[in-house]
C-alpha positions in Angstrom: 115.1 86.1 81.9 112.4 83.1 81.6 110.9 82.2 84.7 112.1 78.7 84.6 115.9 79.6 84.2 115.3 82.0 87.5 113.8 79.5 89.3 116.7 76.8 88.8 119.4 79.5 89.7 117.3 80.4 92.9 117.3 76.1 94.4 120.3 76.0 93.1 121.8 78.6 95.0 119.8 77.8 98.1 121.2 74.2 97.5 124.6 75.3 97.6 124.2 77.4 100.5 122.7 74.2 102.7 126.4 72.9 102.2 127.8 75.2 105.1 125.3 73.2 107.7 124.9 73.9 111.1 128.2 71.4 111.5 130.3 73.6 109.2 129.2 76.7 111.5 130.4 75.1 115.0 133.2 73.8 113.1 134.3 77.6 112.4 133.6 78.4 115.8 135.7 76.4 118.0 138.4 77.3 115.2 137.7 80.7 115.9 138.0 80.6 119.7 141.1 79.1 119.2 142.6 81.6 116.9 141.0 84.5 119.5 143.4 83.1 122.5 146.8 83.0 120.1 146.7 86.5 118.3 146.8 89.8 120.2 144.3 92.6 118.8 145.6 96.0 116.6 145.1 98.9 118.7 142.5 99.8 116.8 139.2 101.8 119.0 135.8 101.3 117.2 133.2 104.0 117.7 129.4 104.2 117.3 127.9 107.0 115.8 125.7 108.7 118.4 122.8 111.5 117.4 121.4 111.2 120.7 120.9 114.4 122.6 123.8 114.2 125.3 127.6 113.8 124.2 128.0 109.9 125.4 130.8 108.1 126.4 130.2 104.2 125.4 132.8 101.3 127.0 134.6 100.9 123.5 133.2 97.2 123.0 129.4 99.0 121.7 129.9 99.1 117.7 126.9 98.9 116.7 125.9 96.2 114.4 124.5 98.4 111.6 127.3 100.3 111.1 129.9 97.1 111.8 128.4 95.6 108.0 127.1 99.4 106.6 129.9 100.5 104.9 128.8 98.7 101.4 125.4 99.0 102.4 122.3 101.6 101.5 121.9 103.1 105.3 120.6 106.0 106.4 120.8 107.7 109.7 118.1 110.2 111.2 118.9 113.5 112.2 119.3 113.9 116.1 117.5 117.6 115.4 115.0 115.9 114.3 114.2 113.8 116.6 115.0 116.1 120.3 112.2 119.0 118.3 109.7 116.6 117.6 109.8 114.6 120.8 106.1 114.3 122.0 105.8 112.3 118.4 106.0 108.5 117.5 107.7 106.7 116.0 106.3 106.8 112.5 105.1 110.5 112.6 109.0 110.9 112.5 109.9 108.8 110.2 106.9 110.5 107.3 109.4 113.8 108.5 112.8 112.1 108.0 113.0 109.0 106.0 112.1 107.2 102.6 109.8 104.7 104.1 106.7 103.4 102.6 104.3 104.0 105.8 100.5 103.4 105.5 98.6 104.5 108.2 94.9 103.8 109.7 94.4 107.3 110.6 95.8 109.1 112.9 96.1 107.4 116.3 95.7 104.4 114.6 97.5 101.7 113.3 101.0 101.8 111.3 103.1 99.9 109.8 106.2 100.1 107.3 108.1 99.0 104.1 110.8 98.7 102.4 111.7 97.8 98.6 108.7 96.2 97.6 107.9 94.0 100.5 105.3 93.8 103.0 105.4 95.5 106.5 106.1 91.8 107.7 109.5 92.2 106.0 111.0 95.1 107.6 112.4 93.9 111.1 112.2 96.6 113.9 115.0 96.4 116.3 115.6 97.9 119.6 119.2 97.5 120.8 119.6 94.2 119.2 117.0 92.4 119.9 113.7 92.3 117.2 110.3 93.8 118.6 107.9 91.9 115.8 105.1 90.3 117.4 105.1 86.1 116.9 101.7 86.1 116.4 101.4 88.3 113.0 104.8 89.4 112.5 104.3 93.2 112.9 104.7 95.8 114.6 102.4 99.2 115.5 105.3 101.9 115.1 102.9 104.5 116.6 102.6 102.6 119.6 106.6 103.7 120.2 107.4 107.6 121.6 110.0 109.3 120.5 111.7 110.3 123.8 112.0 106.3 124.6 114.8 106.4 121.4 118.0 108.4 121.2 118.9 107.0 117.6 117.5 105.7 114.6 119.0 103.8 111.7 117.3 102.6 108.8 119.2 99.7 106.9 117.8 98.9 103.4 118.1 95.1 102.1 118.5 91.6 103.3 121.7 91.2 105.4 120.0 90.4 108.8 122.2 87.7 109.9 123.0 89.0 113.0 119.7 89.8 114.2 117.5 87.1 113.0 115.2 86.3 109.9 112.3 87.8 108.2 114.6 91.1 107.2 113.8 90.5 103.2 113.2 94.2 102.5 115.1 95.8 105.5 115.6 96.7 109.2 114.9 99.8 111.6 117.5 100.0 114.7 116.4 101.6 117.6 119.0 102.5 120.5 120.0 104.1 123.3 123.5 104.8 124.7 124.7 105.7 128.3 125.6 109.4 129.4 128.4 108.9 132.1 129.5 111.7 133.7 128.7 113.7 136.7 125.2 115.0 135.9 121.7 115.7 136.2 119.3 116.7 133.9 115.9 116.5 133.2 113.5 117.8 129.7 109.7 118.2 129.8 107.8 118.7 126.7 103.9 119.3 126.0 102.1 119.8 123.3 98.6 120.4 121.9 96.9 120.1 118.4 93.9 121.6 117.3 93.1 117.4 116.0 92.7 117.0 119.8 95.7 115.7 120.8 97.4 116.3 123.9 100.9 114.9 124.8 103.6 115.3 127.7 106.8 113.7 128.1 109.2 113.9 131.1 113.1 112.6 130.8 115.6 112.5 133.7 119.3 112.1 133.4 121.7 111.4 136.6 124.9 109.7 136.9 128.5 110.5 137.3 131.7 108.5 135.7 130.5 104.8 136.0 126.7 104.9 136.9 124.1 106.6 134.8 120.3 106.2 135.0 117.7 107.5 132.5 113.6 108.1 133.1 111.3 108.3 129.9 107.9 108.6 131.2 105.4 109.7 128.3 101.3 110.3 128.5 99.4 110.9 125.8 95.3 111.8 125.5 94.0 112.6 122.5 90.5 112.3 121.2 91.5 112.8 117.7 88.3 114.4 116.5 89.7 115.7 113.2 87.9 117.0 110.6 87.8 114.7 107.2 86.0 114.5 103.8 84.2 111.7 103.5 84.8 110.8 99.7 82.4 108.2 99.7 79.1 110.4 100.2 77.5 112.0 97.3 78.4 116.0 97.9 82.3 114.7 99.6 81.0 116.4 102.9 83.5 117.4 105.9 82.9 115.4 108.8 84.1 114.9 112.2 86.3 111.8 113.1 84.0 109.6 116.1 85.8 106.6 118.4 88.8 107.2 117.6 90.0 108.1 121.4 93.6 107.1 122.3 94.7 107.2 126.1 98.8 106.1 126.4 101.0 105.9 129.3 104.7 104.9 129.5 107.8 104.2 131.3 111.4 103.6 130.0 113.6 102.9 132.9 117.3 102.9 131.3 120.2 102.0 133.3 124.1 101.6 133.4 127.1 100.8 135.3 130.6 100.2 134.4 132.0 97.5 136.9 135.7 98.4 135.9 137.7 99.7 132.7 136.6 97.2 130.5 133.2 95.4 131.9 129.6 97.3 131.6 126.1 95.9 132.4 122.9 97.7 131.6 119.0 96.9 132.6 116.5 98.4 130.2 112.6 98.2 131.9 109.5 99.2 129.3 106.3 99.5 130.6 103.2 100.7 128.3 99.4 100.9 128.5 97.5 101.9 125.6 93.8 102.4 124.8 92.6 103.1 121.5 89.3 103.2 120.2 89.0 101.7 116.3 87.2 104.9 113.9 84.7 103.6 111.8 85.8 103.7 108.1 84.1 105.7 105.1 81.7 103.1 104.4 80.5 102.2 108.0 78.2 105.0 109.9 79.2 104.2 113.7 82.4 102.0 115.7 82.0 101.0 119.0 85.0 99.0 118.9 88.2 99.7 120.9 91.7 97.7 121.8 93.6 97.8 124.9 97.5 97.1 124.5 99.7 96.1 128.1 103.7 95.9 127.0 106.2 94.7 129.7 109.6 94.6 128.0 112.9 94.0 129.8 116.5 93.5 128.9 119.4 92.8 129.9 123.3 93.1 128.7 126.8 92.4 129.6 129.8 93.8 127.9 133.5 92.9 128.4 136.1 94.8 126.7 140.1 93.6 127.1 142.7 93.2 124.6 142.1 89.2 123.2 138.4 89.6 123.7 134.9 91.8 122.9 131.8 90.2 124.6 128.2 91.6 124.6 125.3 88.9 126.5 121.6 90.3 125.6 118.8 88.5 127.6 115.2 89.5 127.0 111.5 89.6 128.4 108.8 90.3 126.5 105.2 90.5 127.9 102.1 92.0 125.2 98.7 91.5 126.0 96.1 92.8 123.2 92.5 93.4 124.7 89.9 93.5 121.4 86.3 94.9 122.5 83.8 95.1 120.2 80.3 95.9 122.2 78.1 96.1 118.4 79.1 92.7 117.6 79.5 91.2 121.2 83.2 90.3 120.6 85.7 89.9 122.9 88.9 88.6 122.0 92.1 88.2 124.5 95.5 88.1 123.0 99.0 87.2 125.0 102.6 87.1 123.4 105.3 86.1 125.5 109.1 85.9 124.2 112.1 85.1 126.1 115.6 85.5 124.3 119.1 84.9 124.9 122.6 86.1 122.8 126.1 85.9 123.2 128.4 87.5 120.6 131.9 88.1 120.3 134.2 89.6 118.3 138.1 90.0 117.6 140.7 91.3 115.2 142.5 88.4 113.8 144.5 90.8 111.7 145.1 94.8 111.0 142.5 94.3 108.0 140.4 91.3 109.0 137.7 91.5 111.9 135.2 88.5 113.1 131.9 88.0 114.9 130.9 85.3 116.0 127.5 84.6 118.2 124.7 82.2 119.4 121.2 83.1 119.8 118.4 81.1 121.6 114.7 82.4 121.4 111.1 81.0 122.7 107.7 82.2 121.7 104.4 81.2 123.2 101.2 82.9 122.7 97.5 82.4 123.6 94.2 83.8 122.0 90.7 82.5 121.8 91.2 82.5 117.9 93.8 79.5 118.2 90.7 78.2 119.8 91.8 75.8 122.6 95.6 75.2 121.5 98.7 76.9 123.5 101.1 77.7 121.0 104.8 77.9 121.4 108.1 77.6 119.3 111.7 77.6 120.2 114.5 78.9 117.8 118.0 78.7 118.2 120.8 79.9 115.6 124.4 80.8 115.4 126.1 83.7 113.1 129.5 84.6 111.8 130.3 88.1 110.5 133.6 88.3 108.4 134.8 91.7 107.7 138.1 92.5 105.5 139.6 96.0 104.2 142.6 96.6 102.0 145.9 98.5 103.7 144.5 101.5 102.6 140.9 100.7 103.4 140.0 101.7 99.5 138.6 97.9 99.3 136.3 96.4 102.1 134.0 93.2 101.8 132.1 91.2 104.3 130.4 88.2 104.8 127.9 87.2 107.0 125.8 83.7 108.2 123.4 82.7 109.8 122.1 79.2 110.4 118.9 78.7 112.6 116.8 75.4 113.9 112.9 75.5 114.2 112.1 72.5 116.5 115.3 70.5 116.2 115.0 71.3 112.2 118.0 73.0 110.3 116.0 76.0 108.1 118.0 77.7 105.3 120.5 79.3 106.1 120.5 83.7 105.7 123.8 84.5 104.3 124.9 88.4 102.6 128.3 89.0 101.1 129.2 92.6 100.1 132.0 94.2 98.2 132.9 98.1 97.8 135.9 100.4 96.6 136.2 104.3 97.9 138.7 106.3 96.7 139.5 110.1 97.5 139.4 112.8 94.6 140.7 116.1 94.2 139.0 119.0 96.3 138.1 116.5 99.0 135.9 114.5 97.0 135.3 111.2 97.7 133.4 108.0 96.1 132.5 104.4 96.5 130.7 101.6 94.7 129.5 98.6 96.1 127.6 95.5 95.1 125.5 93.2 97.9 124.1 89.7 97.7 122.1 87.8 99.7 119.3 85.3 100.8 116.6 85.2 103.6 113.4 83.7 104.7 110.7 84.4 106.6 108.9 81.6 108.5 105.1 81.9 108.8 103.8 83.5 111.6 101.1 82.0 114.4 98.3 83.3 113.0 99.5 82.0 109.5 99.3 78.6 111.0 96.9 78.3 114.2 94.5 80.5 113.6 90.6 79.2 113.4 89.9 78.3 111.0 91.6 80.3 108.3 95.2 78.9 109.7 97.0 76.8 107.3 99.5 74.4 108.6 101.0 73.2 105.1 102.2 76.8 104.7 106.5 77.1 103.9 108.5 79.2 104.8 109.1 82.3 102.3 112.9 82.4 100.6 114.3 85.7 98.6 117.6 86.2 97.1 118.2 89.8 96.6 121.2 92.2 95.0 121.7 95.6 95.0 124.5 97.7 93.4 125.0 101.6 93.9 127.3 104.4 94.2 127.9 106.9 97.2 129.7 110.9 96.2 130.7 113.5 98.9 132.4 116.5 98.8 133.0 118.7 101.6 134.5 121.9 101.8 134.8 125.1 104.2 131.3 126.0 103.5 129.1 122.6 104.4 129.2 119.4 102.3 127.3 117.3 99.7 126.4 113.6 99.6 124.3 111.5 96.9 123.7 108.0 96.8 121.9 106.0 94.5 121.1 102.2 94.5 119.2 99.9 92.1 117.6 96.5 93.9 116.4 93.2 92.4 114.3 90.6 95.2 112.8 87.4 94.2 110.9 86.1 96.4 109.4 82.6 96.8 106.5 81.3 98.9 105.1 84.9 99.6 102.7 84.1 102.5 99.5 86.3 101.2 95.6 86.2 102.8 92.8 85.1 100.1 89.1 84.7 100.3 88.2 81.2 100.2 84.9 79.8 100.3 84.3 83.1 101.9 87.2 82.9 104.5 90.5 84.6 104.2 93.4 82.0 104.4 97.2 82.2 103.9 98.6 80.4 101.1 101.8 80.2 99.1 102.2 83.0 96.3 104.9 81.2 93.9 107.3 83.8 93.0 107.2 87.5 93.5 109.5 89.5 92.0 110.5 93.0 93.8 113.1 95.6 92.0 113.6 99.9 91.8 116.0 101.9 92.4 116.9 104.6 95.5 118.7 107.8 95.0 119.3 110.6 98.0 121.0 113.7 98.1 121.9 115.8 100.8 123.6 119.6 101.1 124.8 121.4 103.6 125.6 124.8 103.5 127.0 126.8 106.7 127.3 130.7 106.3 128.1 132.5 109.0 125.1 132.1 111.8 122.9 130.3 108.8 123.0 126.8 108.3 120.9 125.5 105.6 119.9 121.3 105.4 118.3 120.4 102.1 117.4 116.2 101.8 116.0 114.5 98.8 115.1 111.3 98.1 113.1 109.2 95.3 112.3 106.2 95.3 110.9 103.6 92.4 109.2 100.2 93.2 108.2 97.9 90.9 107.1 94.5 93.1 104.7 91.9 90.8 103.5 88.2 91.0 105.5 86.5 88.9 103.8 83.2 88.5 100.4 82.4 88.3 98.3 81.2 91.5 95.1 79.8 89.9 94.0 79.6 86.0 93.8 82.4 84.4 95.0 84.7 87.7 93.9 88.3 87.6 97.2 89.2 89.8 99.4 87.7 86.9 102.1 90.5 86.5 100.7 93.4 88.7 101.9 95.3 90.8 101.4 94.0 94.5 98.6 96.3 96.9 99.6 99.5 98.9 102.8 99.4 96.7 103.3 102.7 95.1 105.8 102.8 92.1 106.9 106.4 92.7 107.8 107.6 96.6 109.3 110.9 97.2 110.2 113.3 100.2 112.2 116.6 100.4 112.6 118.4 103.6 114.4 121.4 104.3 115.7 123.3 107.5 117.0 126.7 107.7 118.7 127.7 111.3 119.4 131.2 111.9 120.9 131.8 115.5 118.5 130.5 118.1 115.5 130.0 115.5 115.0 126.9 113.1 112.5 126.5 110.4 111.7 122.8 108.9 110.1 121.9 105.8 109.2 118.2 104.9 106.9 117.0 101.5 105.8 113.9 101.0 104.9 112.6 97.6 102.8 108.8 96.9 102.1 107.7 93.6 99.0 105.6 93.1 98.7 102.3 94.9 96.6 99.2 93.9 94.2 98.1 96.8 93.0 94.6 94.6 95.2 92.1 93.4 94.0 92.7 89.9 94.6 96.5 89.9 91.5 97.4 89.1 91.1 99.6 91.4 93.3 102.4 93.2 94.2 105.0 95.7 95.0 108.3 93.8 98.7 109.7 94.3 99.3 112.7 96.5 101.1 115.3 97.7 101.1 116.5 102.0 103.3 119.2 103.2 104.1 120.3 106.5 106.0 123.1 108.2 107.9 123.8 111.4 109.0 127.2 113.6 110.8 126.8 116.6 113.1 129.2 119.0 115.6 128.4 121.9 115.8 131.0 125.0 118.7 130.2 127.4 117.9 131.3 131.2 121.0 130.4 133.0 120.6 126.2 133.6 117.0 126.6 131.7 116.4 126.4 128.1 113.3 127.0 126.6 112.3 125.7 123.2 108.8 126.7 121.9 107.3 125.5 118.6 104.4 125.6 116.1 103.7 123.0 113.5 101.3 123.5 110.8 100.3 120.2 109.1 99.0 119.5 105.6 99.6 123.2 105.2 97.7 122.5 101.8 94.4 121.1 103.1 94.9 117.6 100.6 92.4 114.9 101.2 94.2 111.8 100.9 94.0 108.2 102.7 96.8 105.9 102.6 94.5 102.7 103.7 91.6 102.1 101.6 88.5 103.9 103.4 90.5 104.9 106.5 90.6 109.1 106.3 93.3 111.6 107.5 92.8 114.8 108.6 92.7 118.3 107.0 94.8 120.8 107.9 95.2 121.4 111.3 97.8 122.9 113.5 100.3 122.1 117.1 102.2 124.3 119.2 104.4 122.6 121.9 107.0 123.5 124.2 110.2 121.6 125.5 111.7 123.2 128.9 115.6 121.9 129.8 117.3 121.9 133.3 121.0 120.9 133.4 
């Protein structure tokens, strides 16, 4: 299709979308609250699904929002073994085990970061019980900066539709959550374990509570020198080396706490506190780092929920507090970095019919950060927005389609609005077979980020926002039987994006500027079998992914980047993992293939594909109220040198052992 014809279809459609303003929205709102107070509700009881490691009893108004619109959507949900075996891990050491993520790392104890179809790790949204955890100043994340034992479930969510959590979302979303354990109880899990890379991590979790009251304690430390060995590709000869500054000192507390007041009302106070310290390694091509970062995180939140017949409330208020700490002793750099963000939501949601469901909600959010590269400017930025979710399903639930909207203000301005609509049909087949299609549209942005615009003196104030529109069609199968079941699911996606906000050298200074178009699509397929045989169970997952994400339109005459394939993008991304459980023993399996990636706009140059495998024994012993769960992990079983950032090493083989003890 010619460039030109794309483009008009793309302000065409972004015109026609700006006719449901902000006026339209509030409009639908007040109608809404008015329909809510004439029509009684279907007895109809919404559940969330719930890997985490205690059976949970949730007041009914928690359905969660990913699985409210990911019925005609490309989800996927992590397994809850998973996540309990490998708890002394973070949070993207699990998700190389369990997901289809593109994840580049720094090295380990280092920096990384995640994306999905195509995009940039600025367009995957990390969400932690509905409210977004990307920093306002660069508009990431550090996923290794989150343990494990501070999450009971994880849902990945590929695409746009982020209307009900906010913008930026072009490529896709990772929920984060934790859920409430009431019942008379105590309990409390320590894990430790120790690698021969020199790391050295302990957790301790405490459960008590009894039918209206629960409180949970996540404490984590973690001190790890992460002296691995390496070959350094860059010396004549590829010598092994040893891995120098690359120290990482972490210690955490998640203080997690409910209380039902009555039948249908339930308020919760979530407390996250986090010190991290982690020296920067020096790359291939430097001899010595003296460089390290300190990280301080205060996060706390807040909720109300209200269940009863006409109405389902849920009230999120937020705290954030980050301060980043950048020493640099070589260079005599010190640089200070503070990130506050206060946000407040209300949401409701009602059955205006058997078949059709709305949600409806406000959202008010302030930002203000302050670091000596904004020189002497304090920033700040309010945001509010409302959203409507619309969700419909035939008598027989074959058909269900949705429809979602968001519209936001930036400083009293109206921005685009983020809509998604969604279709999909099901049907049963014989032998309990069952399969659905379903086709997704939808449109985002992503506004620029501090640094985009304040920082000195790269910042660029005339930067716009970024806009995508983005389909995806695909097909879901499952059979289960007697013996286990099967599923497969396979998507194709197409995102154009405008405006992608992209760092260039100028004048020898990098500075943000406005890519024109860029133009992501692939496909994702996934299959999963399960087969239960007396005491063997068998879990086989395998996923494939292909990207192909290219500058469409030319920045600058004669522009090397013209039609190639953007950096750290791989075109082929595969993972297979396998557990076999025999009684009390389970053995895991997980591969990860990356196909070559482009590190300059021009693709002249490359990281080479490869190929890491890992394995996993563990055991379970039952003493009365004790259970003991001892394990041994062997990564890289095949000793591959590889680096997944340009220059930035990862280890060699090497090998952990770890133990979980369980008192209940």
């Amino acid at each position: 299709m010619p460039l030109a014809i794309v483009n008009r279809i793309i302000i065409n459609y972004l015109a026609a979308i700006r006719y449901l303003n902000l006026v339209w929205l509030l409009t639908l709102l007040s109608t809404s609250f008015f329909i809510f107070a004439q029509v009684s509700p279907p007895n109809i009881i919404l559940t969330s699904p719930d890997t985490s490691i205690h059976i949970t009893q949730v007041v009914p108004v928690q359905a969660s929002r990913i699985q409210i619109i990911g019925d005609n959507r490309t989800t996927q949900q992590l397994d809850s073994t998973v996540l309990h075996t490998n708890s002394t891990q973070n949070l993207a050491e699990v998700l190389s085990i369990e997901s289809s993520l593109n994840l580049k790392s720094y090295g380990q104890g280092s920096l990384a970061s995640s994306s999905l179809r195509g995009g940039s790790a600025a367009h995957t949204a990390l969400v932690w019980n509905g409210i977004a955890l990307q920093s306002p100043m660069n508009g990431l994340y550090d996923m290794s900066l989150i343990p494990i034992n501070f999450i009971q479930n994880i849902n990945i969510q590929q695409g746009g539709a982020s209307a009900l959590w906010g913008s930026g979302a072009i490529g896709g979303s990772i929920h984060l959550t934790n859920t409430p354990h009431y019942k008379k109880h105590f309990s409390w899990r320590s894990a430790q374990s120790i690698s021969s890379a020199q790391q050295y991590k302990q957790h301790w979790d405490f459960s008590g509570g009894n039918k209206r009251y629960n409180s949970q304690w996540h404490v984590f430390h973690q001190y790890s020198p992460n002296k691995f060995t390496y070959v350094n590709t860059n010396k004549l000869g590829n010598p092994i080396e040893r891995q120098d500054n690359a120290l990482v000192k972490q210690y955490g507390l998640l203080s997690d706490n409910y209380y039902k007041i009555d039948t249908y009302q339930q308020v919760s106070l979530k407390v996250w506190l986090q010190q991290n310290l982690r020296q920067i390694p020096p790359t291939l091509t430097t001899g010595h780092s003296q460089a390290q970062q300190q990280d301080f995180i205060l996060r706390v939140l807040a909720t109300y929920q209200y269940h009863k017949k006409h109405w389902h409330w849920h009230l999120r208020s937020a705290y954030f507090n980050e301060q980043i700490t950048y020493n640099d002793s070589a260079i005599s750099l010190l640089a200070n970095n503070k990130a506050q963000t206060y946000i407040n939501e209300l949401n409701t949601h009602r059955y205006l019919h058997p078949q059709w469901r709305l949600q409806l909600g406000i959202n008010t959010s302030h930002y203000q950060a302050q670091t000596d590269g904004y020189g002497d400017r304090h920033v700040q930025q309010t945001n509010g927005g409302t959203f409507v979710l619309l969700n419909w399903h035939s008598v027989q639930q074959h058909w269900k389609a949705h429809f979602s909207y968001r519209q936001n203000l930036l400083r009293g301005r109206i921005l685009h609005p983020i809509t998604a609509m969604g279709i999909s049909y099901q049907t049963s087949l014989k032998n309990k077979k069952l399969i659905q299609l379903y086709a997704n549209l939808n449109n985002n942005y992503r506004i620029p980020t501090f640094n985009d615009l304040y920082w000195v003196p790269s910042g660029n104030m005339h930067l716009q926002p970024e806009n995508a529109i983005g389909q995806d069609i695909g097909v879901k199968y499952e059979q289960r039987r007697n013996w286990g079941h099967i599923q497969y699911q396979a998507s194709w996606y197409n995102n154009w994006v405008r405006n992608w906000i992209i760092w260039l050298p100028s004048a020898g200074i990098w500075t943000p500027i406005n890519s024109p178009y860029v133009w992501a699509r692939g496909i994702e397929t996934r299959l999963l079998y399960n087969h239960n045989y007396k005491h063997w169970t068998i879990k086989t997952t395998v996923s494939y992914q292909f990207t192909r994400s290219t500058n469409e339109q030319p920045r600058l005459v004669n522009d090397p980047a013209l039609h190639k394939q953007l950096i750290y993008v791989p075109y082929h991304n595969a993972q297979a993992n396998m557990q076999i459980n025999w009684r009390q023993y389970r053995f895991l399996y997980w591969h990860t293939f990356t196909g070559k990636r482009f590190i300059t706009s021009d693709n002249a140059q490359f990281l080479p594909a490869y190929n890491v495998a890992n394995i996993q024994l563990q055991s379970q012993f039952a003493i009365k109220k004790w259970r003991l769960l001892p394990r041994l992990t062997v990564y890289n079983i095949f000793n591959v040198v590889y680096e997944t950032v340009a220059f930035r090493p990862m280890p060699l083989r090497y090998y952990e052992v770890g133990i979980q003890i369980y008192w209940q």
